[in-house]
N, C-alpha and C positions, 0 to 999 in steps of 0.2 A: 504494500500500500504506500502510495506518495504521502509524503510527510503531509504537504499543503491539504489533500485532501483527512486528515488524521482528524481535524479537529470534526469535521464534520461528519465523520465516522463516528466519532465520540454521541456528540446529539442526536445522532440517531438510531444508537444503542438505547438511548435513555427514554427516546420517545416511542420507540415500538416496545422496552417493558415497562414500563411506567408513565406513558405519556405525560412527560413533565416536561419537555425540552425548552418548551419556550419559559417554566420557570423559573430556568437554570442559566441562562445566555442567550443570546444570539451570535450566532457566529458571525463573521466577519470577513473578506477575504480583502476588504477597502484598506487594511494596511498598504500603507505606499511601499514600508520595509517586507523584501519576499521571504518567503519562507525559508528557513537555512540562511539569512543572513545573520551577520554578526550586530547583537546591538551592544555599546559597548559604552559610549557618553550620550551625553544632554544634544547633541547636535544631531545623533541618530534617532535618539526617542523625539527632537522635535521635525525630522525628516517624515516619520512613522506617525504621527500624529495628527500638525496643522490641520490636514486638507480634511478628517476625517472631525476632526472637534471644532476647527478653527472659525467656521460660518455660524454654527446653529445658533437658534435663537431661546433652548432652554439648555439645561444641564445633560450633560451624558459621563457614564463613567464606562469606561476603555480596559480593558486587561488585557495586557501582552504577555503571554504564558514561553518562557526559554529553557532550554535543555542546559545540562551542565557545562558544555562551552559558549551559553549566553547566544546562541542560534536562537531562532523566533522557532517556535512549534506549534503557536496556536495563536488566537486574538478574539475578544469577545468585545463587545458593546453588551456591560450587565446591566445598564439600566440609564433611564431614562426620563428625568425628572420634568419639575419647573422652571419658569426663568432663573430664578434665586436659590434651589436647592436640588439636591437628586437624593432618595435615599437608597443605603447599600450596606449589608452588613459582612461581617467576614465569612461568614458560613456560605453565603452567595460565591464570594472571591477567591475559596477556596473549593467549593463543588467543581469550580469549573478547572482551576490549577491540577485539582488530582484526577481527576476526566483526563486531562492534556495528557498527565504524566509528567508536568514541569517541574525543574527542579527550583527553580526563582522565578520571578514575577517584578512586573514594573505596571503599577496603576496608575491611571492619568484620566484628570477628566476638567472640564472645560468651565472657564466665568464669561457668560456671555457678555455680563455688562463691564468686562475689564478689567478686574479688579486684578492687581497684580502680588497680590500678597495671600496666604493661605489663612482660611479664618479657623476658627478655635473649631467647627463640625469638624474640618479637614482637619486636622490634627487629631482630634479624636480618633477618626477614621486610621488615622496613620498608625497611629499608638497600638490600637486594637489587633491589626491587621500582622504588625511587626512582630506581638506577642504572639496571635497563634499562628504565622510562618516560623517561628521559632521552636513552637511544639509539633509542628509540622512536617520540619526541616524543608519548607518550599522560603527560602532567602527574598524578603521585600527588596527588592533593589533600590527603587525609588519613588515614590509618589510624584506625578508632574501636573502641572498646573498650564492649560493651555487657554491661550487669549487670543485676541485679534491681532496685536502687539507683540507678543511675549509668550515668551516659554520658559515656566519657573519651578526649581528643581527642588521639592522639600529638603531631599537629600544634604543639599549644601548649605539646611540654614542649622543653628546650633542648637536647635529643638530637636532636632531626629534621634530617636530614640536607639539606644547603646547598649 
Protein backbone atom coordinates (compact mmCIF):
# COMPACT_ATOMS: atom_id res chain seq x y z
CA UNK A 1 0.00 0.00 0.00
CA UNK A 2 1.34 3.64 -0.83
CA UNK A 3 2.12 5.60 2.02
CA UNK A 4 -0.01 8.74 0.68
CA UNK A 5 -2.91 6.49 0.36
CA UNK A 6 -2.24 4.91 4.38
CA UNK A 7 -4.03 7.49 5.98
CA UNK A 8 -7.09 6.85 4.04
CA UNK A 9 -7.00 3.33 4.48
CA UNK A 10 -6.92 4.14 8.15
CA UNK A 11 -10.65 5.86 7.97
CA UNK A 12 -11.95 3.42 6.25
CA UNK A 13 -11.15 0.62 8.50
CA UNK A 14 -12.90 2.70 11.08
CA UNK A 15 -15.87 3.52 9.06
CA UNK A 16 -16.88 0.16 7.68
CA UNK A 17 -16.45 -1.24 11.61
CA UNK A 18 -17.76 1.39 13.60
CA UNK A 19 -18.90 3.97 11.33
CA UNK A 20 -17.35 6.65 13.11
CA UNK A 21 -14.89 8.19 10.55
CA UNK A 22 -16.18 11.27 10.11
CA UNK A 23 -15.98 11.58 14.13
CA UNK A 24 -12.40 10.85 14.20
CA UNK A 25 -11.00 13.30 11.01
CA UNK A 26 -11.08 14.20 7.92
CA UNK A 27 -8.41 13.21 5.82
CA UNK A 28 -6.72 15.50 3.99
CA UNK A 29 -4.44 15.20 0.86
CA UNK A 30 -4.58 19.58 0.42
CA UNK A 31 -1.14 19.33 2.22
CA UNK A 32 1.17 21.30 -0.17
CA UNK A 33 4.16 19.17 1.84
CA UNK A 34 3.83 15.38 -0.07
CA UNK A 35 3.97 12.41 1.41
CA UNK A 36 7.60 11.11 2.49
CA UNK A 37 8.74 14.43 2.73
CA UNK A 38 10.90 15.69 5.33
CA UNK A 39 9.37 18.25 7.60
CA UNK A 40 11.98 19.47 9.73
CA UNK A 41 11.51 23.67 10.75
CA UNK A 42 8.97 26.41 10.82
CA UNK A 43 9.42 27.28 7.12
CA UNK A 44 8.21 23.72 6.13
CA UNK A 45 5.37 23.48 8.41
CA UNK A 46 4.42 27.07 7.04
CA UNK A 47 5.03 25.66 3.36
CA UNK A 48 2.50 22.75 4.60
CA UNK A 49 0.10 24.96 5.83
CA UNK A 50 -0.60 28.61 4.58
CA UNK A 51 -2.68 27.75 1.58
CA UNK A 52 -4.80 25.13 3.52
CA UNK A 53 -5.47 27.47 6.93
CA UNK A 54 -4.23 30.75 5.54
CA UNK A 55 -7.84 32.14 3.67
CA UNK A 56 -10.63 30.66 5.88
CA UNK A 57 -12.92 32.66 7.48
CA UNK A 58 -13.43 30.59 10.88
CA UNK A 59 -11.17 28.26 12.82
CA UNK A 60 -9.60 24.85 11.61
CA UNK A 61 -7.28 22.67 13.49
CA UNK A 62 -4.77 20.71 11.12
CA UNK A 63 -2.60 17.54 12.20
CA UNK A 64 0.39 16.56 10.50
CA UNK A 65 0.81 12.93 11.80
CA UNK A 66 5.26 11.96 10.92
CA UNK A 67 7.13 8.63 11.11
CA UNK A 68 10.21 8.52 13.00
CA UNK A 69 12.53 10.23 10.45
CA UNK A 70 9.94 13.26 10.73
CA UNK A 71 8.52 12.06 6.91
CA UNK A 72 4.76 13.38 6.70
CA UNK A 73 2.47 9.98 6.85
CA UNK A 74 -0.66 11.36 7.25
CA UNK A 75 -2.66 14.98 7.61
CA UNK A 76 -6.06 15.59 9.06
CA UNK A 77 -8.40 18.61 9.37
CA UNK A 78 -9.83 17.45 13.06
CA UNK A 79 -12.06 20.04 13.38
CA UNK A 80 -13.67 22.99 12.49
CA UNK A 81 -14.86 25.66 14.47
CA UNK A 82 -16.07 29.51 14.64
CA UNK A 83 -14.79 32.65 13.78
CA UNK A 84 -13.13 33.04 17.30
CA UNK A 85 -12.71 29.44 18.55
CA UNK A 86 -12.58 25.79 17.37
CA UNK A 87 -12.90 23.10 19.98
CA UNK A 88 -10.54 19.84 20.01
CA UNK A 89 -9.46 17.66 22.60
CA UNK A 90 -6.48 15.39 22.93
CA UNK A 91 -8.33 12.17 22.77
CA UNK A 92 -9.59 13.58 19.12
CA UNK A 93 -5.52 14.23 18.30
CA UNK A 94 -4.40 11.23 19.28
CA UNK A 95 -7.26 8.71 17.71
CA UNK A 96 -6.08 9.94 14.77
CA UNK A 97 -1.93 9.91 15.45
CA UNK A 98 -2.26 6.03 16.55
CA UNK A 99 -4.64 5.26 13.36
CA UNK A 100 -1.55 6.80 11.21
CA UNK A 101 0.97 4.96 13.25
CA UNK A 102 2.96 8.32 13.98
CA UNK A 103 5.43 8.58 15.93
CA UNK A 104 5.29 12.65 16.51
CA UNK A 105 2.90 15.07 15.51
CA UNK A 106 2.90 18.95 14.72
CA UNK A 107 -0.73 20.72 15.35
CA UNK A 108 -1.58 23.88 13.68
CA UNK A 109 -4.53 25.76 13.29
CA UNK A 110 -5.57 29.19 12.18
CA UNK A 111 -6.65 33.01 13.60
CA UNK A 112 -8.75 34.26 11.09
CA UNK A 113 -8.90 37.78 12.53
CA UNK A 114 -4.83 37.87 12.83
CA UNK A 115 -4.12 37.65 15.97
CA UNK A 116 -0.54 36.88 16.02
CA UNK A 117 0.02 35.79 19.49
CA UNK A 118 -1.35 32.24 21.11
CA UNK A 119 -4.13 32.88 23.61
CA UNK A 120 -4.37 31.16 27.09
CA UNK A 121 -7.30 28.01 25.14
CA UNK A 122 -4.19 27.52 22.83
CA UNK A 123 -1.91 26.99 25.48
CA UNK A 124 -4.03 24.92 27.36
CA UNK A 125 -4.45 22.97 24.34
CA UNK A 126 -0.74 22.70 24.09
CA UNK A 127 -0.06 21.72 27.67
CA UNK A 128 -2.74 18.87 27.54
CA UNK A 129 -1.61 17.53 24.36
CA UNK A 130 2.30 17.60 25.38
CA UNK A 131 1.33 15.50 28.47
CA UNK A 132 -0.44 12.75 26.81
CA UNK A 133 2.01 12.46 23.77
CA UNK A 134 4.25 11.86 26.44
CA UNK A 135 2.26 8.93 28.00
CA UNK A 136 1.83 8.04 24.45
CA UNK A 137 5.33 8.39 23.24
CA UNK A 138 3.75 10.12 19.98
CA UNK A 139 6.42 13.42 20.59
CA UNK A 140 4.30 17.05 20.17
CA UNK A 141 6.71 18.75 17.82
CA UNK A 142 5.18 21.95 17.76
CA UNK A 143 1.87 23.79 18.00
CA UNK A 144 1.80 26.43 14.85
CA UNK A 145 -0.23 29.29 14.64
CA UNK A 146 -1.32 30.26 11.08
CA UNK A 147 -2.49 33.81 9.94
CA UNK A 148 -2.92 35.89 6.88
CA UNK A 149 0.51 37.52 7.80
CA UNK A 150 2.39 35.18 9.85
CA UNK A 151 3.31 31.90 10.90
CA UNK A 152 3.89 31.40 14.61
CA UNK A 153 5.72 28.60 16.36
CA UNK A 154 4.46 27.91 20.20
CA UNK A 155 7.49 25.93 20.17
CA UNK A 156 9.93 29.00 20.34
CA UNK A 157 8.10 30.88 22.90
CA UNK A 158 9.27 30.16 26.73
CA UNK A 159 5.97 28.68 27.79
CA UNK A 160 6.32 25.29 25.85
CA UNK A 161 6.03 22.86 28.03
CA UNK A 162 9.41 20.65 29.22
Amino acid sequence: MKRKKYWTACIDVIAHKRNIASHVAEPTDALAVPYGQSVINRSDVKTCLSDLLGGLACEAVVLIMLDSSNHVIGGARLAVGVSTACYITPKQIFCAALLCGATSIILAHNHPGGAQFASEPDWEITNAVYKAGVALSIALLDHVIVTENATISLRESPRWPR
